[in-house]
C-alpha positions as CSV (number, residue, x, y, z in Angstrom):
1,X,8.4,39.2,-16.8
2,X,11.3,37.9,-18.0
3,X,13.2,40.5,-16.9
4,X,11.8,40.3,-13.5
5,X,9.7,44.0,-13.7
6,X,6.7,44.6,-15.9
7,X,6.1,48.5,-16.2
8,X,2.9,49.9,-16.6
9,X,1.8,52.6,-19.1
10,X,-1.0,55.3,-18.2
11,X,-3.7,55.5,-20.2
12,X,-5.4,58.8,-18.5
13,X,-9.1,58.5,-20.2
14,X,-9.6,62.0,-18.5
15,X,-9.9,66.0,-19.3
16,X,-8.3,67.1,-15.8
17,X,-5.3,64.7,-15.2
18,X,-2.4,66.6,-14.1
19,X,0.1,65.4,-16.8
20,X,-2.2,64.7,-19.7
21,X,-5.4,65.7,-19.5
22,X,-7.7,65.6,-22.2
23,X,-4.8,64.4,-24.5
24,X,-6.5,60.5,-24.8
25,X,-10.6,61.7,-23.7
26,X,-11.5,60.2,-27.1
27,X,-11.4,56.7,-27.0
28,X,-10.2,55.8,-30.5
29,X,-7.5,57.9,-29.7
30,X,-6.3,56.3,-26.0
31,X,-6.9,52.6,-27.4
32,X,-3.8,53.8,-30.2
33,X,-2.0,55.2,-27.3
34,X,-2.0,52.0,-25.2
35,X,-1.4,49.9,-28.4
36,X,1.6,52.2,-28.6
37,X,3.3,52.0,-24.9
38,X,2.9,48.4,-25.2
39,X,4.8,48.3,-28.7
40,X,7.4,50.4,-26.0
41,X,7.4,47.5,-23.6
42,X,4.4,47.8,-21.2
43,X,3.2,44.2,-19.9
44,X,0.5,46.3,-18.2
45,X,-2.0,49.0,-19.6
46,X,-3.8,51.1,-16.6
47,X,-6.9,52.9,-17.7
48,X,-8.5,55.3,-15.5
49,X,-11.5,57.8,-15.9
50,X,-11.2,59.5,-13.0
51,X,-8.3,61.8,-11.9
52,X,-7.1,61.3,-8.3
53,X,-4.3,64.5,-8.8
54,X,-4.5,66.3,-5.4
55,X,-7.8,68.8,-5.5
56,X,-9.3,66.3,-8.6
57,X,-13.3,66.3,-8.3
58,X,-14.9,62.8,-8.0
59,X,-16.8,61.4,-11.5
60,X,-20.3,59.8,-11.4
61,X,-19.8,56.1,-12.0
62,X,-22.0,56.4,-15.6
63,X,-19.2,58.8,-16.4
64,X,-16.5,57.1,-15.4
65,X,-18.0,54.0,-17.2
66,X,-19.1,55.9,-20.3
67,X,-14.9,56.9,-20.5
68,X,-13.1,53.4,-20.0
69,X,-15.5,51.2,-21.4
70,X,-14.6,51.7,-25.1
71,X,-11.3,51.8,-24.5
72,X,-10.7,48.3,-22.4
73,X,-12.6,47.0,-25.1
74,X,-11.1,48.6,-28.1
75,X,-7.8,47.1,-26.6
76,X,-9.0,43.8,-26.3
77,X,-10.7,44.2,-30.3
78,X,-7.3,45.6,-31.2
79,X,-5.2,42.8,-30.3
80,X,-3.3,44.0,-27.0
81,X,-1.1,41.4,-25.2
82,X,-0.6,43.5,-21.8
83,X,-2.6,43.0,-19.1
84,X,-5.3,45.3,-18.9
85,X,-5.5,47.6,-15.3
86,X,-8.4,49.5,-14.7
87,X,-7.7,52.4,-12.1
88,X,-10.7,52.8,-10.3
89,X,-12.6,52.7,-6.8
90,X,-15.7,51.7,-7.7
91,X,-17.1,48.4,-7.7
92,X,-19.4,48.5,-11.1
93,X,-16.7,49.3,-13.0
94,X,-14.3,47.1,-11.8
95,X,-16.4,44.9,-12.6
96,X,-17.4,45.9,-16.0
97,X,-14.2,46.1,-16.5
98,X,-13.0,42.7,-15.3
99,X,-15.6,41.3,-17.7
100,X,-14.5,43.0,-20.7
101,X,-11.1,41.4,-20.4
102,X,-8.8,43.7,-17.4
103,X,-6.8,41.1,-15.5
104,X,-6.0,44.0,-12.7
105,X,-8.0,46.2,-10.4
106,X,-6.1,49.4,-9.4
107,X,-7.5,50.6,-6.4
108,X,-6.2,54.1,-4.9
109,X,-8.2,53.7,-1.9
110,X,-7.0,50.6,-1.5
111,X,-10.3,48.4,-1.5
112,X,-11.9,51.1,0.9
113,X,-14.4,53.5,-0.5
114,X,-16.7,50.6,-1.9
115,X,-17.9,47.7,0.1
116,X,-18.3,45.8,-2.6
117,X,-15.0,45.9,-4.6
118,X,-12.9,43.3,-2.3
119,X,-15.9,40.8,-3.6
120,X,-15.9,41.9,-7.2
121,X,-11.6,41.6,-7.0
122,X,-12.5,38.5,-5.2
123,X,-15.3,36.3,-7.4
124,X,-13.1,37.3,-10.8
125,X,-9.9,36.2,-9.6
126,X,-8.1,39.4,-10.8
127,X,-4.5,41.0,-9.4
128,X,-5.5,43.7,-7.3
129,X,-3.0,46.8,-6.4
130,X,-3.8,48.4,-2.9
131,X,-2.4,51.7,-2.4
132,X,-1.7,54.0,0.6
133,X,-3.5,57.3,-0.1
134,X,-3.5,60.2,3.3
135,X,-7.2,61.2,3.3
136,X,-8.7,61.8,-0.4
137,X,-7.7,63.4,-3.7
138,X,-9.4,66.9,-2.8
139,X,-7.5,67.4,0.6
140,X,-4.2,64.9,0.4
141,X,-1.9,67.4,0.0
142,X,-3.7,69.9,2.8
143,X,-0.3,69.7,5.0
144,X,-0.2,65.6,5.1
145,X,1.8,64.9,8.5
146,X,3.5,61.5,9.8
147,X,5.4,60.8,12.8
148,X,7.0,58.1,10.6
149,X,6.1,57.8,6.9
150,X,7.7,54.4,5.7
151,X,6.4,52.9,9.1
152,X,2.9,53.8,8.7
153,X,2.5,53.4,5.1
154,X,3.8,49.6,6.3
155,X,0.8,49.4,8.5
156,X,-1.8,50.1,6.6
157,X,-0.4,48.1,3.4
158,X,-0.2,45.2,5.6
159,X,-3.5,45.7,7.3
160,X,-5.3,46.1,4.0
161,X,-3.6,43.5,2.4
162,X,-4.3,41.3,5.3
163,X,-8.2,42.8,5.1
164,X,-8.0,41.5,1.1
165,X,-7.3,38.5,2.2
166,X,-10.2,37.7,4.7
167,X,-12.3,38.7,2.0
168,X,-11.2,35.7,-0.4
169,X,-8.2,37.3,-2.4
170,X,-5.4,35.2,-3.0
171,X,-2.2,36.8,-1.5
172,X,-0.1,35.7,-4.7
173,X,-2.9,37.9,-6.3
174,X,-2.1,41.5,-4.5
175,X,0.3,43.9,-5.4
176,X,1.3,47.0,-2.9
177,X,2.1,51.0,-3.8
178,X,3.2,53.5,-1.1
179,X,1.1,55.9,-2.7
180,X,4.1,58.5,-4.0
181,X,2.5,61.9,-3.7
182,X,-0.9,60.9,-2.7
183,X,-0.9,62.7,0.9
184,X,3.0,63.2,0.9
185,X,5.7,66.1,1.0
186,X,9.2,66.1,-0.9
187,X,10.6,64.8,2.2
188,X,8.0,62.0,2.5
189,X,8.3,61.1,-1.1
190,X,12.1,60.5,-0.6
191,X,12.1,59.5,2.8
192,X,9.7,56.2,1.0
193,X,12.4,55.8,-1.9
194,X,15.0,55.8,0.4
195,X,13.4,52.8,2.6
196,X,11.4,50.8,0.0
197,X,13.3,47.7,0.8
198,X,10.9,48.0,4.4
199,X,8.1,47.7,2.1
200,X,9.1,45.5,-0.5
201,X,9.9,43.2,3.0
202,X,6.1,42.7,3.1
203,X,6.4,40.2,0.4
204,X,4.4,41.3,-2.6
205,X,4.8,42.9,-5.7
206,X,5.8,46.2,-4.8
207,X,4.6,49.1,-7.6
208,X,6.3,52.2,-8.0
209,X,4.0,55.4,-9.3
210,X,6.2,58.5,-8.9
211,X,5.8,59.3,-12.9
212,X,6.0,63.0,-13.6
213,X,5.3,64.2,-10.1
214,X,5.2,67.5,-8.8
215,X,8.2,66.1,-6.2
216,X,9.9,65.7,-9.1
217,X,9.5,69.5,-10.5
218,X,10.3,70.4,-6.9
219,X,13.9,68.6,-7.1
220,X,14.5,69.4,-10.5
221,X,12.7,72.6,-11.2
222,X,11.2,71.8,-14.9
223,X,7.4,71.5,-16.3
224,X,5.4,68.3,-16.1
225,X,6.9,67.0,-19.6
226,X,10.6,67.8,-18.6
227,X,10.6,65.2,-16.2
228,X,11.7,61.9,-18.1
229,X,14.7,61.5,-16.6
230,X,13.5,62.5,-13.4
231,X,11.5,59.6,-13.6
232,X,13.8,57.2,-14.7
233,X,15.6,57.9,-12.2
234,X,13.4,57.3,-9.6
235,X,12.3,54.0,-11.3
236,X,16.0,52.9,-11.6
237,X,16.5,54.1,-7.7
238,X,13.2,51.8,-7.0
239,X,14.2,48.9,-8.8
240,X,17.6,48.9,-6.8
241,X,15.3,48.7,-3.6
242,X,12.9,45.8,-5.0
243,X,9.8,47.7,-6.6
244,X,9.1,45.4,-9.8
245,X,5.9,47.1,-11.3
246,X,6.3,51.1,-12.7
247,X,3.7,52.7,-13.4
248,X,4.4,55.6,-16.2
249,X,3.7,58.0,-18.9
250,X,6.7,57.2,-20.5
251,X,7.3,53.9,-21.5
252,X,10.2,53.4,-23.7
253,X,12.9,55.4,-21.5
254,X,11.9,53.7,-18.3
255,X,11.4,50.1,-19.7
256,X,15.3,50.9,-21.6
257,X,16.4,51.9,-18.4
258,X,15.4,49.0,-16.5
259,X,16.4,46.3,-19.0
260,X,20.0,47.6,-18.6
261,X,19.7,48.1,-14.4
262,X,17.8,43.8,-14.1
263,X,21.0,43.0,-16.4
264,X,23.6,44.3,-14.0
265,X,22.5,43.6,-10.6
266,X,21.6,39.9,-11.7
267,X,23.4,37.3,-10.4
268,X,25.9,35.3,-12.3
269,X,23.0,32.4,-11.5
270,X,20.7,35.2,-13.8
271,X,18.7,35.4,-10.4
272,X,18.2,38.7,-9.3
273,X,18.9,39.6,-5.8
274,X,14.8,40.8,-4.7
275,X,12.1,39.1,-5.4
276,X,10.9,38.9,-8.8
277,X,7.5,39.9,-10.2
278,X,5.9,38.2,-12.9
């Protein structure tokens, strides 16, 4: 991007997502919402099927297929310029996806729950995002321990990234996400905030996710919608610290927020200090 970040909107195709749930299920409905965030200023649109909140219940693949299908291609038919993410773990739909015109393979597992998805990533020539995730969505949040968060997250983003690579996907092609609340307490949350530039060291793309988190009711003590600024603030504290991709409900604050934030810390060369992300 231009501005040298590209945030991504959420468009939750599911009834039991923690934020919005049920709000886009009919497709009609979440192919106006994406159309929407990206009038906001998202360069990416994620769609998922499946919610991977902590205690969420896995989704057949027909299902999850029978969710995101008409939307990735009602967003294509509709005219959409964002890339197209499709947030899943399983390789049929990535695929599907990938062939109905997503540019990005969202991965939560990080290319490990389906042999087959490092090929399918692989063969199309997509993005891919590998995040770090502490057991599965049903017992992540069962008491998640670390002797030291950022340094272990760094080890297996490196070792999967390296495993994406053996497997024929081009390193310029992977993005990175330390997995904010996925298997994490308040403290590990912040402790990763605090020490992004450790991760952001590894090279890549480095994609912030912390939109209207329970860490962020925690801190803050308000309900799932009263944490917008929460949020920005997280995603303004991120981009200090080198994240460039945002992944978030709410477009038009955060992508407001940033533009003023890239404009300051750019150097009077109109470089900015980390890497860029384009």
């Amino acid at each position: 991007m231009s501005d040298g970040f590209a945030v991504m909107g959420i468009v939750n195709v599911t009834p039991d997502s923690f934020s919005d749930g049920g709000r886009w299920l009919n497709a009609e409905l979440a192919v106006r919402h994406g159309l929407e965030l990206e009038a906001e200023g998202a360069a990416i649109l994620d769609v998922g099927g499946e919610s991977t909140r902590p205690g969420a219940e896995p989704v057949s693949q027909p299902e999850e297929l029978r969710r995101v299908m008409p939307v990735i291609e009602g967003l294509v038919a509709g005219g959409a310029q964002a890339r197209i993410s499709i947030d899943t773990s399983k390789a049929p739909v990535a695929e599907a996806a990938l062939r109905s015109g997503a540019a990005l393979v969202n991965d939560v597992t990080a290319l490990g729950s389906d042999p087959a998805m490092a090929e399918v990533v692989a063969l199309s020539g997509a993005e891919v995002c590998l995040m770090h995730m502490l057991g599965e969505p049903r017992t992540m949040q069962d008491d998640p321990h670390y002797d030291d968060v950022v340094s272990e997250v760094k080890s297996f983003l490196e070792a999967r990234m390296a495993f994406a690579v053996s497997e024929g996907i081009a390193e310029e092609r992977i993005l990175l996400d330390p997995g904010i609340g996925f298997g994490k307490t308040l403290e590990h949350n912040l402790e990763l905030l605090r020490r992004l530039d450790e991760l952001v060291a590894l090279g890549q793309p480095v994609v912030m996710g912390a939109s209207r988190k329970s860490f962020l009711g925690r801190l803050t003590g308000r309900e799932v919608d009263g944490r917008v600024a929460a949020t920005v603030a997280v995603n303004v504290l991120a981009f200090e610290r080198g994240a460039r991709v945002f992944r978030v409900h709410d477009v038009a604050p955060t992508h407001d927020a940033l533009q003023v934030v890239a404009a300051t810390v750019r150097r009077p060369t109109g470089r900015l200090t980390p890497p860029t992300y384009k």
